[in-house]
ZAVO-478612 format. One record per residue (C-alpha): z, x, y. Coordinates in Angstrom, 2 decimals, padded with zeros to 5 digits. Example, Ala and Ser with C-alpha at 12.3 -4.5 7.8 and 13.67 -1.06 7.14 Angstrom:
2
+---------+---------+---------+
:      c3 :      c1 :      c2 :
+---------+---------+---------+
:  007.80 :  012.30 : -004.50 :
:  007.14 :  013.67 : -001.06 :
+---------+---------+---------+
This chain:
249
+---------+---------+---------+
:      c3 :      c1 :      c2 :
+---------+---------+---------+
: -072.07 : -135.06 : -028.23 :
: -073.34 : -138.48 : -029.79 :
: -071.02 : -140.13 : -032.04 :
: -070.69 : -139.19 : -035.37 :
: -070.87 : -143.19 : -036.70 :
: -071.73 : -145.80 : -034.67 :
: -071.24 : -149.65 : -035.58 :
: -073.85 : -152.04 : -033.41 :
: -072.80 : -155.58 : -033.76 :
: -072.58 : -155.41 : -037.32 :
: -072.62 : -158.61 : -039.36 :
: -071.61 : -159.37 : -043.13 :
: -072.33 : -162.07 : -045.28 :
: -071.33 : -162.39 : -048.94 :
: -072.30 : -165.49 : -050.31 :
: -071.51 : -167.96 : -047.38 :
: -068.57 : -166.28 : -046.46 :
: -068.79 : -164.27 : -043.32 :
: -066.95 : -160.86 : -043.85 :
: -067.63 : -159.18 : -040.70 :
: -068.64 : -160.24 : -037.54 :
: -070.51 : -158.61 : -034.45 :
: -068.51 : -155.21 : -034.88 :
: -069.28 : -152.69 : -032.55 :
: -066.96 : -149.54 : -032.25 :
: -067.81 : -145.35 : -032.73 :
: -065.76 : -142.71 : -034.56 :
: -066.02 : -139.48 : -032.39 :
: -066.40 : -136.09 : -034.19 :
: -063.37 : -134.61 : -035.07 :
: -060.90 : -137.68 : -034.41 :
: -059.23 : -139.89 : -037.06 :
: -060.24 : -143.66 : -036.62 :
: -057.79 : -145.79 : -038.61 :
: -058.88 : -149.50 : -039.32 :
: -055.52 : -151.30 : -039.38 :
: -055.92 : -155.11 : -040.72 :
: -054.38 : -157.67 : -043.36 :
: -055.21 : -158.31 : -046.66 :
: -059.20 : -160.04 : -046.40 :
: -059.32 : -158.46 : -042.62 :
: -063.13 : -156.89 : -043.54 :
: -061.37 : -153.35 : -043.28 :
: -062.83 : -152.01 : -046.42 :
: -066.24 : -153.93 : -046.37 :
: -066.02 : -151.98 : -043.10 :
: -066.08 : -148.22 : -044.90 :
: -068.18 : -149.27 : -047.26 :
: -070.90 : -149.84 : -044.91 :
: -070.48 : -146.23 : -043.53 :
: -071.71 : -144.51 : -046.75 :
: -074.24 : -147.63 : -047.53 :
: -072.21 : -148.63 : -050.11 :
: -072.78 : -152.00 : -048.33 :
: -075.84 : -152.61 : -046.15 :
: -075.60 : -154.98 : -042.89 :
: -076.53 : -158.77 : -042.91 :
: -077.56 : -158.08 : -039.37 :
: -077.10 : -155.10 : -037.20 :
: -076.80 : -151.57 : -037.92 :
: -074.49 : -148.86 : -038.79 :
: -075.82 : -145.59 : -037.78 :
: -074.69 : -142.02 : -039.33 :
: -075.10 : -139.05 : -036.51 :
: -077.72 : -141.05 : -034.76 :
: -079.60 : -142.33 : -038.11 :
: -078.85 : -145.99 : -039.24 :
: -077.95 : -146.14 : -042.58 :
: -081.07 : -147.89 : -044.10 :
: -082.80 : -144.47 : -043.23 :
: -081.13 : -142.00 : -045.13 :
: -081.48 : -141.13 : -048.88 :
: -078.44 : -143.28 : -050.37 :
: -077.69 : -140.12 : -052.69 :
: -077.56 : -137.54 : -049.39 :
: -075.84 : -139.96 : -047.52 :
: -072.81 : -140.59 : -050.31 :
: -073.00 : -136.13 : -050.53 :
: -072.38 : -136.23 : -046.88 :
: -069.16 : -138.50 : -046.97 :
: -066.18 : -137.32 : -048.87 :
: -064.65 : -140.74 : -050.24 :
: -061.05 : -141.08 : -051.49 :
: -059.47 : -144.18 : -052.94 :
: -056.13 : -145.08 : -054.16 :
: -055.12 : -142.74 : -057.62 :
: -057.78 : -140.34 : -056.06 :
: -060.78 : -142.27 : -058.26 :
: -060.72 : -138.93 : -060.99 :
: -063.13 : -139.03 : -064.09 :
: -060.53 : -138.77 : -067.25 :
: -062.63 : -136.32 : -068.91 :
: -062.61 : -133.84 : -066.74 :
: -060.53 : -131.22 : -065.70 :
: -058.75 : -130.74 : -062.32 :
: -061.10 : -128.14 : -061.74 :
: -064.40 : -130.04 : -062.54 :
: -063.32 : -133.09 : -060.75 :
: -062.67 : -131.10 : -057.54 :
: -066.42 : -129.05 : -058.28 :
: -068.53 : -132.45 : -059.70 :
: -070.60 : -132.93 : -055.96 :
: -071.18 : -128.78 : -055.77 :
: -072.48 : -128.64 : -058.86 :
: -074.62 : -131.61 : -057.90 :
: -075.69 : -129.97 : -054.97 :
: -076.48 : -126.77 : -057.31 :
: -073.98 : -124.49 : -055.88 :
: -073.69 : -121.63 : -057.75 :
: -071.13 : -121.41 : -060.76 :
: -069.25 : -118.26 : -058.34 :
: -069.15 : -120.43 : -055.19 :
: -067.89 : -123.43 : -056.86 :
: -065.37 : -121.64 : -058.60 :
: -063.68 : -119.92 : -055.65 :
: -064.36 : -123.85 : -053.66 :
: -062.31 : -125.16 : -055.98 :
: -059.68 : -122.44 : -056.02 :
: -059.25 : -122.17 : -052.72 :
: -059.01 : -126.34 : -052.25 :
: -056.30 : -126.51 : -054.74 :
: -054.27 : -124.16 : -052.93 :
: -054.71 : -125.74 : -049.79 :
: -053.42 : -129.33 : -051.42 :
: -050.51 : -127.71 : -053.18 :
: -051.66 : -127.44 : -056.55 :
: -051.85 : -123.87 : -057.92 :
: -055.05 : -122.93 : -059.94 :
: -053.06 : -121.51 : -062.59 :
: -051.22 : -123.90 : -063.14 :
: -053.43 : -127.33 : -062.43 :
: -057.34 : -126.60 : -063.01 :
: -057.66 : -126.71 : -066.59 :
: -054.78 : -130.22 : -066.66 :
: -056.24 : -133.47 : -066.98 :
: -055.95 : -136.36 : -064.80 :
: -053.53 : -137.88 : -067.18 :
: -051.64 : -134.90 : -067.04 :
: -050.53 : -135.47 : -063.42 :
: -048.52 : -137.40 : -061.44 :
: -049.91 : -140.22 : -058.93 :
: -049.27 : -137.94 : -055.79 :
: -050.82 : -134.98 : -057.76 :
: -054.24 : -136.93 : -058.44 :
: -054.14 : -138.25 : -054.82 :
: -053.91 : -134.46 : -053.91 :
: -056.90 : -133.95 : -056.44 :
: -058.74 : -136.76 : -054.70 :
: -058.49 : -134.75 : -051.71 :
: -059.83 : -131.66 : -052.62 :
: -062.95 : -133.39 : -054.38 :
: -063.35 : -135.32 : -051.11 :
: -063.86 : -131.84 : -049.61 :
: -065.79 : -129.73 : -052.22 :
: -068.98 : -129.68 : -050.41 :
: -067.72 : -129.57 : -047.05 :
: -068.85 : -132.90 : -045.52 :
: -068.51 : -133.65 : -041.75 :
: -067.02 : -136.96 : -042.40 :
: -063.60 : -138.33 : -044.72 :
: -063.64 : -141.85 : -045.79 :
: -060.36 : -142.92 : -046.94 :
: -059.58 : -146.52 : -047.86 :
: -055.69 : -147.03 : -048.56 :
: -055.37 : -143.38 : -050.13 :
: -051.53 : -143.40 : -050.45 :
: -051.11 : -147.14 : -051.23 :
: -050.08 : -146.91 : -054.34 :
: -047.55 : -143.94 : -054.07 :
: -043.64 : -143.81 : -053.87 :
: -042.62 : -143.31 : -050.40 :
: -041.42 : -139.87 : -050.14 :
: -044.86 : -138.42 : -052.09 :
: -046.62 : -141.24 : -049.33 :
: -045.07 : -139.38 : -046.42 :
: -045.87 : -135.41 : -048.09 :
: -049.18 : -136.42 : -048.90 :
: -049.58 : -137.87 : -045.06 :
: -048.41 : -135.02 : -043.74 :
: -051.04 : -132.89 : -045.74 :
: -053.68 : -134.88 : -044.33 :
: -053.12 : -134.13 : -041.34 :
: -052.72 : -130.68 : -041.57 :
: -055.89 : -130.26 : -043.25 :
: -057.57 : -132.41 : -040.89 :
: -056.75 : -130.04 : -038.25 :
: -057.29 : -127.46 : -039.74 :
: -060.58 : -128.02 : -041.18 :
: -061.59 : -130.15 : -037.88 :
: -062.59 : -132.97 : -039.99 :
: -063.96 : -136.31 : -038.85 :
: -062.40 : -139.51 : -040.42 :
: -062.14 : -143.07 : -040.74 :
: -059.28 : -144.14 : -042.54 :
: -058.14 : -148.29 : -043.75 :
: -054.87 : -148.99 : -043.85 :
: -052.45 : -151.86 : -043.84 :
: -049.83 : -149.66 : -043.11 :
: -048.97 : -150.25 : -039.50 :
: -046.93 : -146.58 : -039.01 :
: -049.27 : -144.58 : -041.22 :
: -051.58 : -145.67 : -038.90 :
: -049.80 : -144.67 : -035.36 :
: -048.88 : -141.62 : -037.86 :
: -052.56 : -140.23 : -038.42 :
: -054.98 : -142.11 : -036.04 :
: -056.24 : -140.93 : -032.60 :
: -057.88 : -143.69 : -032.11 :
: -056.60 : -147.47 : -033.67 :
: -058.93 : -150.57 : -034.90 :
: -057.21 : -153.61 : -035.58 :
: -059.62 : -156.04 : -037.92 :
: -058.91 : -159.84 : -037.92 :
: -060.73 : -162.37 : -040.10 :
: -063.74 : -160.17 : -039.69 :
: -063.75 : -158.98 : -035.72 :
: -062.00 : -156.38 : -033.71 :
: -058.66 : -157.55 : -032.28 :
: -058.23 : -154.26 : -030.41 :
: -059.94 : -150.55 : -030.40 :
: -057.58 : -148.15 : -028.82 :
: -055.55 : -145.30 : -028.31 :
: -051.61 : -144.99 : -029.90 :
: -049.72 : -146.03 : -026.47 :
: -052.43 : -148.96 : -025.80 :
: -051.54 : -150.72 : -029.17 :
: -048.02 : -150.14 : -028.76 :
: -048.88 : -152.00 : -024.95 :
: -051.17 : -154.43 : -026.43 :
: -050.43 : -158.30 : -026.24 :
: -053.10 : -159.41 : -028.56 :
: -051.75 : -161.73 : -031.43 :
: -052.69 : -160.10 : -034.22 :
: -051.64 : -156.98 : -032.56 :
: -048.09 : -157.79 : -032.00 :
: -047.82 : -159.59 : -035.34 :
: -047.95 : -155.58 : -036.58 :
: -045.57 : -154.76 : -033.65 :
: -043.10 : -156.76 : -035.75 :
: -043.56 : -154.47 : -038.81 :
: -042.46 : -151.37 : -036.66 :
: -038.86 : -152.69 : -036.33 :
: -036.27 : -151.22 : -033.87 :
: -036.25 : -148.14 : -035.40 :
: -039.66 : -146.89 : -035.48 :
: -039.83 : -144.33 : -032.96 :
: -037.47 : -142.28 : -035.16 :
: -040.05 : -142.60 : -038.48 :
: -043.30 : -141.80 : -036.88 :
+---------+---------+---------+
């Protein structure tokens, strides 16, 4: 099976700053690629360019075989569920037509969304009856990350962006809210690429490791290669991990 993204010596320029440079890497169906990088590392101008929220200075990005510049931006952004830190919710909407907004785009009937969304909330721990008719002020951060979720999934798209999703959460909701990522992924057999900063979230959900540096890839790997690896930016994470970290991961 071809790759479900593909990034061909992909090159960023804002301004005169360079932002990415010659990135080349793929994210197989049904794994979970985590871009691991600092602060100004490109990580996120890296996501961006998968749903053509950003477009390539030179090279291309290409979507299950088609390069970006070739789809319809609308179908393309339909096709990508996208979560962001505090799950990105419109205030005036309820739980339930945040989580049904892109079905009822896609003109899903009023039934179909209905038992979508029911059925989503249940699967990220918030029961209809009690959550689809609350606000998003109404909730907690960790419940409007879970809401984030679900809306990421309404219309069933082969492929999760997540940039930083659980950032901005305490860190026993961080850990739940991990956890039900990755039981979903499995369970759903859902493709994703995930950005992260967070060196054990990302041995925690990634099959597959990139670590961005000032724009290029510092390493593309498996779990027990970047543990192994002696590249500098690499082992400047190792640090992170402490002497305990085989116990919290």
């Amino acid at each position: 099976m071809s790759p479900l993204v593909s990034f061909r010596q992909v090159a960023t320029r804002i301004g005169q700053k360079d932002i990415l440079c010659n990135l080349s890497f793929e994210v197989e169906a049904g794994e979970t690629l985590v871009l691991l990088g600092r602060s100004g590392s490109g990580k996120t101008t890296a996501l961006k360019m998968v749903n053509a929220l950003l477009l390539p200075s030179a090279g291309e990005v290409l979507i299950e075989d088609r390069p970006t510049t070739r789809w319809d931006p609308i179908g393309l952004k339909r096709r990508t569920g996208y979560v962001i830190q505090e799950g990105g919710l419109f205030p005036h909407f309820t739980v339930a037509a945040n989580v049904g907004l892109v079905p009822r785009l896609e003109g899903w009937p009023s039934p179909k969304i209905e038992a979508r969304v029911e059925s989503l909330l249940n699967q990220v721990g918030l029961p209809p009856a009690q959550f689809a008719q609350r606000y998003p002020r109404e909730l907690s951060g960790g419940q409007r990350q879970r809401v984030g979720i679900a809306r990421a999934l309404a219309a069933d798209p082969p492929l999760m962006l997540l940039d930083e999703p659980f950032g901005a959460l305490d860190p026993v909701t961080r850990v739940e809210l991990q956890h039900m990522l990755i039981d979903l992924r499995d369970k759903l057999g859902k493709t994703a690429l995930l950005v992260t900063h967070d060196v054990r979230e990302a041995l925690l959900l990634g099959t597959r490791i990139g670590v961005l540096h000032n724009g290029r890839l510092a390493f593309f790997g498996g779990r027990s290669d970047f543990l192994k690896a002696q590249d500098e930016e690499v082992r400047a994470f190792h640090t992170c991990l402490g002497d305990t970290w085989k116990d919290s991961i």
